[in-house]
PQR file with spaces between the fields and no chain letter, atoms N, CA, C, O and H, PARSE charges and radii, in Angstrom:
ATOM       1  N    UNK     1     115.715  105.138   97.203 -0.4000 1.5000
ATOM       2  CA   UNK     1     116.679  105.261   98.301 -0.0000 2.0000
ATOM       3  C    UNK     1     116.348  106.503   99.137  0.5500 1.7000
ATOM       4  O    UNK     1     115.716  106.475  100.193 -0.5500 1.4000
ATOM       5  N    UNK     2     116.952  107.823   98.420 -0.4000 1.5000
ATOM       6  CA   UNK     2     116.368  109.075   99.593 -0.0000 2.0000
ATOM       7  C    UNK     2     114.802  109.444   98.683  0.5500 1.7000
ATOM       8  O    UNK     2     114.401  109.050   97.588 -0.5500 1.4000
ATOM       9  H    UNK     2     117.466  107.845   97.563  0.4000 1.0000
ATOM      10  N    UNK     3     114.323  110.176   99.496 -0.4000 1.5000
ATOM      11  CA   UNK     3     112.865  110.933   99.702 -0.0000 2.0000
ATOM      12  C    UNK     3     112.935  111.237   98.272  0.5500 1.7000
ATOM      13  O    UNK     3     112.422  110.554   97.385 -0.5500 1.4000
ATOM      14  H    UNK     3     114.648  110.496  100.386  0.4000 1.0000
ATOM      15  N    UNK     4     113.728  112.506   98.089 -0.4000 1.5000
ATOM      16  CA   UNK     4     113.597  113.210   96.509 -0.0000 2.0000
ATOM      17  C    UNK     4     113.517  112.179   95.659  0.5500 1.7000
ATOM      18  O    UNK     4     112.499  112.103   94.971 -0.5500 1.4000
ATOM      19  H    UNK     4     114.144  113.060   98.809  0.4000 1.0000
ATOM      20  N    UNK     5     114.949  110.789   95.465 -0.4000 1.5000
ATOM      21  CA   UNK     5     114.298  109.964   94.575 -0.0000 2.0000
ATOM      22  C    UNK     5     112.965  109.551   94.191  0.5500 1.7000
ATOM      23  O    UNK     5     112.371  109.701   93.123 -0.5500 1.4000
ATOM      24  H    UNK     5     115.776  110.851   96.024  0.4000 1.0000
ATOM      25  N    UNK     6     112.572  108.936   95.402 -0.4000 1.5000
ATOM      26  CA   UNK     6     110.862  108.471   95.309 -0.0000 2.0000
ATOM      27  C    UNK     6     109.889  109.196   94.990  0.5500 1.7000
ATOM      28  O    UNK     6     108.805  108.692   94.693 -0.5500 1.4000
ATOM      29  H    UNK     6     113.054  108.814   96.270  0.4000 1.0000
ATOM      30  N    UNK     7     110.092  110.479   94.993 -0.4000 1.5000
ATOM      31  CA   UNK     7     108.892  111.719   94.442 -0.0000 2.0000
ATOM      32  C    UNK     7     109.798  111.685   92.864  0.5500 1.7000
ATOM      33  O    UNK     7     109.201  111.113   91.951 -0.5500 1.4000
ATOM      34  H    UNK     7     110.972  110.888   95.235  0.4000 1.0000
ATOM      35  N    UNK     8     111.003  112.193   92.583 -0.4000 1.5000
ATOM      36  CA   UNK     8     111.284  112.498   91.319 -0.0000 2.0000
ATOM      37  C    UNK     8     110.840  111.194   90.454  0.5500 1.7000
ATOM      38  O    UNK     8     110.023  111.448   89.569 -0.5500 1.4000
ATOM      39  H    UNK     8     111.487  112.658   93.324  0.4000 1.0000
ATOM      40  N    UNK     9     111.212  109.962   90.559 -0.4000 1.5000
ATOM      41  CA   UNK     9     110.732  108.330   90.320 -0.0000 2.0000
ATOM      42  C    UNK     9     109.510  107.624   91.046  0.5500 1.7000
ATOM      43  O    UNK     9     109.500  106.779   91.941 -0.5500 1.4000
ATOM      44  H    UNK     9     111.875  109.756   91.278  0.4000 1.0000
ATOM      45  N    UNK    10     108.214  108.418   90.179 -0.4000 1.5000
ATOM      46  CA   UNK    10     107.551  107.234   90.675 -0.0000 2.0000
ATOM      47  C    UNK    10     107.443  105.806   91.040  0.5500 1.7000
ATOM      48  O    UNK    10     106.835  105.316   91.991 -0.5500 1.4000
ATOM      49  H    UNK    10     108.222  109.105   89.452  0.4000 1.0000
ATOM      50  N    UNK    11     108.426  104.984   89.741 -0.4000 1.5000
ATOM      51  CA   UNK    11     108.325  103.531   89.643 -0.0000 2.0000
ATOM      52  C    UNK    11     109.103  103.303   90.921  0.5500 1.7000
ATOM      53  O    UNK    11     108.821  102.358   91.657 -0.5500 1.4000
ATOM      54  H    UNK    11     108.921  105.382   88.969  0.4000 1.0000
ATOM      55  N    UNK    12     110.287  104.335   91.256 -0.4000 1.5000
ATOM      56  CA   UNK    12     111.258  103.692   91.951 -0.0000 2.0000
ATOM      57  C    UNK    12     110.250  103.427   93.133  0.5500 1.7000
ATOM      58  O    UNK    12     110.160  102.315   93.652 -0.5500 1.4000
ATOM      59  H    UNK    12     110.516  105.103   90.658  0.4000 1.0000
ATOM      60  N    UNK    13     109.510  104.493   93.523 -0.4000 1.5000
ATOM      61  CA   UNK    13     108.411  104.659   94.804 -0.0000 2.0000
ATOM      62  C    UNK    13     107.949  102.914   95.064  0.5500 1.7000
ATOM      63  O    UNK    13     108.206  102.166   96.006 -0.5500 1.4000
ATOM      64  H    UNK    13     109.584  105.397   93.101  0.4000 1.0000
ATOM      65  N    UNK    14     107.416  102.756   94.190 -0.4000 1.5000
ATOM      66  CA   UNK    14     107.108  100.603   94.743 -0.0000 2.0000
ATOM      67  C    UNK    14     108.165  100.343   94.918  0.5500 1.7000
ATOM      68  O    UNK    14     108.212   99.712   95.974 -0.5500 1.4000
ATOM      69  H    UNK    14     107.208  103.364   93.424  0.4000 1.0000
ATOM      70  N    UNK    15     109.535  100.496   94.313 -0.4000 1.5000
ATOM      71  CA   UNK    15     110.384   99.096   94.676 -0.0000 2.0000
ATOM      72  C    UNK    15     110.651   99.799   96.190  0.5500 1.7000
ATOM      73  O    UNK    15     110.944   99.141   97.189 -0.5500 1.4000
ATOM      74  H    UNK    15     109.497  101.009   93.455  0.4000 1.0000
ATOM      75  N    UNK    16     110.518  101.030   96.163 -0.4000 1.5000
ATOM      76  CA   UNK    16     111.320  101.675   97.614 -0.0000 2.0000
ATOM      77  C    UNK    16     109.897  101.115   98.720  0.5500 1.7000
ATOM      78  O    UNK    16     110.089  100.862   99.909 -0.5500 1.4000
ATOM      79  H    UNK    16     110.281  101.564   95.352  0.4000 1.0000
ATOM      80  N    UNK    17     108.833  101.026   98.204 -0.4000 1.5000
ATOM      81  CA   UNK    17     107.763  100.758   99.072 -0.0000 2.0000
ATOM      82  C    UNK    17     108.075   99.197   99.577  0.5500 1.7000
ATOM      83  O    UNK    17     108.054   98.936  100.780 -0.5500 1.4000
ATOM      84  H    UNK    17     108.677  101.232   97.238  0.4000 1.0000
ATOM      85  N    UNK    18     108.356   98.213   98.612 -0.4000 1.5000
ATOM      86  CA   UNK    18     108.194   97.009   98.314 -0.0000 2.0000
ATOM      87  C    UNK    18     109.809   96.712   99.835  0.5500 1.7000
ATOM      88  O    UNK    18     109.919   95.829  100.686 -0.5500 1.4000
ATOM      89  H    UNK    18     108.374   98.425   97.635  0.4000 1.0000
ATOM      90  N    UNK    19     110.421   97.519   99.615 -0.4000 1.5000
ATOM      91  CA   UNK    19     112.325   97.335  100.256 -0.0000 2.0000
ATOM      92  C    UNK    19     111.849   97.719  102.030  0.5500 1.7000
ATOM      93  O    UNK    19     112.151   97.025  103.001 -0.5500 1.4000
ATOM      94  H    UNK    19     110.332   98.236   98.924  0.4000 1.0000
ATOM      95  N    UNK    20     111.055   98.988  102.051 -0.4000 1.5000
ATOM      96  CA   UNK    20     110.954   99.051  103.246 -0.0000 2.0000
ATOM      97  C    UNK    20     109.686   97.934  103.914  0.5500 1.7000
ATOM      98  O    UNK    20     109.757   97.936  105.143 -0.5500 1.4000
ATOM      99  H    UNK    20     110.810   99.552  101.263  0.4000 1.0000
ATOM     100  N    UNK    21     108.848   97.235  103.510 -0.4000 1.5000
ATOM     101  CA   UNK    21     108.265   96.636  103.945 -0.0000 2.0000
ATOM     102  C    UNK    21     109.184   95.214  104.686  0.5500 1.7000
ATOM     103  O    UNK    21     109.200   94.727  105.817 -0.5500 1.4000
ATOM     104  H    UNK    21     108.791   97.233  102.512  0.4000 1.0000
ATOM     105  N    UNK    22     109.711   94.975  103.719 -0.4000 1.5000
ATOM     106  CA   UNK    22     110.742   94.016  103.929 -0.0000 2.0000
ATOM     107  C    UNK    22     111.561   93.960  105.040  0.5500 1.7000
ATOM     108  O    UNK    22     111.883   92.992  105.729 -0.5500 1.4000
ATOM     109  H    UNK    22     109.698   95.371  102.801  0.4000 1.0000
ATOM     110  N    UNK    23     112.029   95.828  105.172 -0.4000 1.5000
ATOM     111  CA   UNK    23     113.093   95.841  105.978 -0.0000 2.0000
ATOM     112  C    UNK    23     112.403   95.522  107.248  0.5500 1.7000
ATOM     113  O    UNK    23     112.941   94.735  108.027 -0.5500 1.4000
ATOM     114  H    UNK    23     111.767   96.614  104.613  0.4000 1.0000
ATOM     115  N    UNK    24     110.864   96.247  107.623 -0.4000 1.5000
ATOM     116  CA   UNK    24     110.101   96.201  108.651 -0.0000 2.0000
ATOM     117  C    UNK    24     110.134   95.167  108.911  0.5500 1.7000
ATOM     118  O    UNK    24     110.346   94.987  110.111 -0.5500 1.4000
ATOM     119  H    UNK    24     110.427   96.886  106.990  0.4000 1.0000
ATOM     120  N    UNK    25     109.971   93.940  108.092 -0.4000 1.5000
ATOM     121  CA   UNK    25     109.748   92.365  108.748 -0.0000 2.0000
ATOM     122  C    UNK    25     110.833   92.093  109.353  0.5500 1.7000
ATOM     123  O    UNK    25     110.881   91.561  110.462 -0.5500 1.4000
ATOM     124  H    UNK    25     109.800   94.086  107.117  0.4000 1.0000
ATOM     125  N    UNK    26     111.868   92.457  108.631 -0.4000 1.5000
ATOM     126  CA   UNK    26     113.417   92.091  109.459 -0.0000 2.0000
ATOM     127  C    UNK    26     113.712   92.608  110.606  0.5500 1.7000
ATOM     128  O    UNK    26     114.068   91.796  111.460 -0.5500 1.4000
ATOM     129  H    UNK    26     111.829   92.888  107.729  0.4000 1.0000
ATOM     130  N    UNK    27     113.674   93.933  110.964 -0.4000 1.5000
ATOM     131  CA   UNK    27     113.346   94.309  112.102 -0.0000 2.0000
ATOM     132  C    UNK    27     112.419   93.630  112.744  0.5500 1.7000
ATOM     133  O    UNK    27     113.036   92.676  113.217 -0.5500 1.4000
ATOM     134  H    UNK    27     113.385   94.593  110.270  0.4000 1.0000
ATOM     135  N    UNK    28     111.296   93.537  113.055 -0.4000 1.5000
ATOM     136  CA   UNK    28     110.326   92.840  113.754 -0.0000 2.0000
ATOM     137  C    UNK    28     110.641   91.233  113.874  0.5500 1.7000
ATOM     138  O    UNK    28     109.859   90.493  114.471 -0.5500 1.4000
ATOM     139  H    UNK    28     110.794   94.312  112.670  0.4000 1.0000
């Protein structure tokens, strides 16, 4: 979700990678 999560949680880092890709398609 925020920045610090994704550095303190690596794993979370893909799903957060995996969520914003997503969001990009929706936008676009």
């Amino acid at each position: 979700m925020s920045v610090i999560d994704k550095i303190e949680r690596g794993e979370l880092k893909i799903e957060v990678g995996f969520m914003s890709e997503r969001k990009i398609y929706v936008y676009d």
